[in-house]
C-alpha positions as CSV (number, residue, x, y, z in Angstrom):
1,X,-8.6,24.8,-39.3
2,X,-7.2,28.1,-38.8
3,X,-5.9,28.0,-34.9
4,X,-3.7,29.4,-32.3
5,X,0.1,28.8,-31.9
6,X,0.7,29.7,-28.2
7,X,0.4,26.3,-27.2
8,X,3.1,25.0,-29.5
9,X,6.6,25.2,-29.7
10,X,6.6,25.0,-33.8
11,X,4.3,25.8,-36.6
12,X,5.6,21.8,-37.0
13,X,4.0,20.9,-34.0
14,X,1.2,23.0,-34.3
15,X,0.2,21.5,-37.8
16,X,1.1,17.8,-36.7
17,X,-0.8,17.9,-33.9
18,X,-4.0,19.1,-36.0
19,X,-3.8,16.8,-38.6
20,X,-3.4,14.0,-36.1
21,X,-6.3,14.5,-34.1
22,X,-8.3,14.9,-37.5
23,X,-7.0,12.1,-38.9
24,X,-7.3,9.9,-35.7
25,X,-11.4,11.4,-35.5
26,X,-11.7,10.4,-39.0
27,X,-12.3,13.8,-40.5
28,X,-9.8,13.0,-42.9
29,X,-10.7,9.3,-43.8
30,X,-8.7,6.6,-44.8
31,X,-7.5,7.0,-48.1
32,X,-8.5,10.6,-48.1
33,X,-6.1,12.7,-50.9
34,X,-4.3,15.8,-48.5
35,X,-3.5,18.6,-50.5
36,X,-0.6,20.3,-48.9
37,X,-1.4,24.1,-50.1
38,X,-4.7,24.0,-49.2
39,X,-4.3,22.6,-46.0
40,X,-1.4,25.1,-45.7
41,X,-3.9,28.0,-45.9
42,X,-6.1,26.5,-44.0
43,X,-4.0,26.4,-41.3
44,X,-2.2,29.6,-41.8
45,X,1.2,28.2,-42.1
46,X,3.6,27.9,-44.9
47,X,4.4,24.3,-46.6
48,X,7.5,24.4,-45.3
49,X,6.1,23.0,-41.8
50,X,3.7,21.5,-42.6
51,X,5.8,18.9,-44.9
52,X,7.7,18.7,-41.9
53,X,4.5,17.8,-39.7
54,X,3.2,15.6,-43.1
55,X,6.7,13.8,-43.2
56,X,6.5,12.7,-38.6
57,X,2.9,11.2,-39.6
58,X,4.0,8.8,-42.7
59,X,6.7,8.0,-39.9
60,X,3.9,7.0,-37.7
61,X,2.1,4.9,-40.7
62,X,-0.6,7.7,-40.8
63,X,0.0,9.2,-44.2
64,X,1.5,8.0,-47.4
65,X,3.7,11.0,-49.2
66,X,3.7,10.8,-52.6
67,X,7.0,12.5,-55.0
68,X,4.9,15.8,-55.3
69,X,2.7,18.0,-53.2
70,X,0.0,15.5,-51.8
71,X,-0.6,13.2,-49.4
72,X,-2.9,10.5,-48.7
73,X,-4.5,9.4,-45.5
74,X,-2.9,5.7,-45.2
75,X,-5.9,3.4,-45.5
76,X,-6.7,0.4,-42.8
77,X,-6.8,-2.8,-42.8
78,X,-7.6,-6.5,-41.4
79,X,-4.0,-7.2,-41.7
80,X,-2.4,-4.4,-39.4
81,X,-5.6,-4.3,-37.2
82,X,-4.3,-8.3,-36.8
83,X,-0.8,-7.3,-35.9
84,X,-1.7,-4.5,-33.4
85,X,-4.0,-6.8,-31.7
86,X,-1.5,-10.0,-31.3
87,X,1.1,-7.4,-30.2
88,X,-0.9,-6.3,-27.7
89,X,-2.1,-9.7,-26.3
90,X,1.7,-10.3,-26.1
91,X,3.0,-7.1,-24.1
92,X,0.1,-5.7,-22.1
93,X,-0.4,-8.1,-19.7
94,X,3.3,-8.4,-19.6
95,X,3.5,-4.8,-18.8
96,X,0.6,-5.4,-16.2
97,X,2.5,-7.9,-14.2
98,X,5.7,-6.2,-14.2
99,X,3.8,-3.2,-13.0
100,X,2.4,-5.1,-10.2
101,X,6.1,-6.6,-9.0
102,X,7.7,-2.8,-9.5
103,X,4.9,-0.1,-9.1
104,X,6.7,2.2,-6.8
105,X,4.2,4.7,-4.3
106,X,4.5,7.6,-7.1
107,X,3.4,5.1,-9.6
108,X,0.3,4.3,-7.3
109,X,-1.0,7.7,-7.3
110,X,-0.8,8.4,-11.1
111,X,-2.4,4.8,-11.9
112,X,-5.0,6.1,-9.4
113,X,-5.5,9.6,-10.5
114,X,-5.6,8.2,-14.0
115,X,-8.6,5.6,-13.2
116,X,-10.9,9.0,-11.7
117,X,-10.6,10.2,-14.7
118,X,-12.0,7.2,-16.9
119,X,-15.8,7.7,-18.2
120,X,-17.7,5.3,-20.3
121,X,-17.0,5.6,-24.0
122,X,-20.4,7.2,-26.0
123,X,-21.2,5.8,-29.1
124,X,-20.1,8.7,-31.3
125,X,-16.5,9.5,-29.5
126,X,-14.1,12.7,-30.8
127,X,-9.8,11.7,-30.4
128,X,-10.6,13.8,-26.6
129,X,-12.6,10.6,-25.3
130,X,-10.4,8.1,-26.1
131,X,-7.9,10.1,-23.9
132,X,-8.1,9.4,-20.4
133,X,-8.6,5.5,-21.7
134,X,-5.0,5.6,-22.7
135,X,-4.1,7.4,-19.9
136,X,-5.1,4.9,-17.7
137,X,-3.1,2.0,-19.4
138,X,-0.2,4.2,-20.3
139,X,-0.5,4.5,-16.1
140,X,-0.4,1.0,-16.1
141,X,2.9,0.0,-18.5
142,X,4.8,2.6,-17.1
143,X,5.0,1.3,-13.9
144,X,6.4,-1.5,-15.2
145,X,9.7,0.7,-15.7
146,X,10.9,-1.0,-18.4
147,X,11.8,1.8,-20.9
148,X,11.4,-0.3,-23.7
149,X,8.1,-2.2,-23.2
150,X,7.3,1.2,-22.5
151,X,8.2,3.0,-25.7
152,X,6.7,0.0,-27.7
153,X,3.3,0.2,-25.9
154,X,3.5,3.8,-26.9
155,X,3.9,2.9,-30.4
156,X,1.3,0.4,-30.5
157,X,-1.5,3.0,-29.0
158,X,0.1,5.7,-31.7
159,X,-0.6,2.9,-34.4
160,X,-4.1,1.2,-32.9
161,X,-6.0,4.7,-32.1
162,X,-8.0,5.1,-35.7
163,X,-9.0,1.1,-35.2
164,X,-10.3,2.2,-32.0
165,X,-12.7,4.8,-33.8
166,X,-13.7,1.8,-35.9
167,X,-14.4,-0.6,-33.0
168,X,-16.6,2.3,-31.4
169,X,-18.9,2.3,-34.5
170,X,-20.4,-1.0,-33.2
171,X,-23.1,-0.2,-30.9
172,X,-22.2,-1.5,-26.8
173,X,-25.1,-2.1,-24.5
174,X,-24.7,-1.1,-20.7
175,X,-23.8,-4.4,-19.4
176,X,-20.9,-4.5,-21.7
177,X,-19.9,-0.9,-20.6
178,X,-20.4,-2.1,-17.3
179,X,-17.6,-5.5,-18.2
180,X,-15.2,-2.5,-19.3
181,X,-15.3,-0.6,-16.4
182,X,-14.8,-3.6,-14.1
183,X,-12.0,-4.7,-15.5
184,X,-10.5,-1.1,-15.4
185,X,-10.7,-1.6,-12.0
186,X,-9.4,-5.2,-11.5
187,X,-6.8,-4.2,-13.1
188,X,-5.9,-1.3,-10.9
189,X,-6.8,-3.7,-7.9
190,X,-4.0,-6.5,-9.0
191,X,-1.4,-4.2,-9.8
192,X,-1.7,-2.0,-6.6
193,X,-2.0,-5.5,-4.7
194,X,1.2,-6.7,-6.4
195,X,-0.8,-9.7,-7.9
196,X,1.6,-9.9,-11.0
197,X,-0.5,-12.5,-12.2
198,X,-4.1,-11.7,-11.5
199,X,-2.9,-8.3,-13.1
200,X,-1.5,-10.1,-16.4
201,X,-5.0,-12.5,-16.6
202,X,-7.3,-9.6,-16.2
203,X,-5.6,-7.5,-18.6
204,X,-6.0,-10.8,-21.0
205,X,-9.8,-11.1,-20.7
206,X,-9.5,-6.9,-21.2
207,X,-7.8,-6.9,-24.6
208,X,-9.6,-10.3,-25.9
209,X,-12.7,-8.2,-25.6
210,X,-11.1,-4.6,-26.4
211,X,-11.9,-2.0,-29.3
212,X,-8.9,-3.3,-31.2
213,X,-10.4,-6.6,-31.0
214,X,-14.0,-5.2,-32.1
215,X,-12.2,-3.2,-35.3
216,X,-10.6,-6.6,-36.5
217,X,-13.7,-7.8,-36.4
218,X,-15.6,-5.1,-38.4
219,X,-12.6,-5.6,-41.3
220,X,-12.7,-8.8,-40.9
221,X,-15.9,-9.0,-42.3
222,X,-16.7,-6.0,-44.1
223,X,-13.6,-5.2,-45.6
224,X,-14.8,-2.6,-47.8
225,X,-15.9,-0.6,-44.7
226,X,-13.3,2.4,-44.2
């Protein structure tokens, strides 16, 4: 795991950043034991900032710190895959329609920009595809500048990106990529318009069909599935 610095401010940073992205990819599972001096060598950092990194990710519900030198990977379940899901239903397509009543011409072009840069989702994803899929909805809720429905969203994506790896594991046929991408760009259609509403009933029928959707499922009924 040994890597380069340059690109981060901290050794913190550096080491939160790489335990995210392995833990979001699932090379560190759910209820996987993290032993801190080992994964301190590996990444050729002391334990000092790593602990720090370590102590950001059990603030994020990621890890679970125990009173001595390990960690665990914090396992999933039905239950928060449930929560993230009915929070979602709640403020997505209310972030949708307030994008469409305040999306400003700057807003436009980063919603648009965002939307080139969407692909299909393959059926065995790293943390880099899932990406420019948040991108594009993070496009869409911030343009509903409200700071925090914004900073909540945020959260909720931080929280809901390992049960997206889950829903992924279920195999989607082309027409169902196909759905996807169509109401990527419904979406981006009503909001642009200013169709408040069409935006908000779109990104309904998006999220009732969504990965986070697909995940509850898959613990739903195999709940000793990790």
């Amino acid at each position: 795991m040994n890597g380069s610095f340059e690109n981060f401010s901290t050794k913190s940073e550096f080491a939160y950043a790489a335990l995210r992205n392995k833990i979001l990819a699932h090379d560190y599972g759910p209820g996987e034991l993290l032993n801190q001096a080992i994964l301190a060598r590996d990444m050729g950092i002391s334990t000092t900032p790593l602990r720090e990194a370590l102590r950001r990710l059990e603030s994020e519900g990621l890890v679970e710190l125990g009173a001595h030198r390990d960690a665990r990977v914090s396992r999933l379940s039905a239950e928060e895959a449930r929560d993230l899901l009915e929070m979602r239903r709640a403020l997505d397509p209310l972030a949708a329609s307030l994008a469409a009543e305040r999306r400003a011409s700057r807003d436009i072009v980063r919603m648009r920009a965002a939307f080139e840069e969407l692909r299909p989702l393959p059926d065995r994803p790293d943390v880099s595809d899932l990406v420019a899929h948040r991108g594009f909805h993070r496009s869409i809720y911030v343009a509903s500048h409200n700071e925090l429905l914004i900073a909540t969203l945020d959260g909720l994506w931080d929280k809901a990106d390992r049960y997206r790896m889950v829903g992924l594991r279920e195999r989607r046929d082309q027409a169902r990529r196909d759905e996807t991408a169509a109401e990527h760009r419904a979406i981006l259609d009503a909001v642009i318009a200013g169709d408040g509403a069409g935006a908000a009933e779109v990104m309904r029928r998006h999220i009732r069909s969504s990965l986070g959707a697909t995940a509850l499922s898959r613990l739903t009924t195999r709940p000793d599935h990790p």
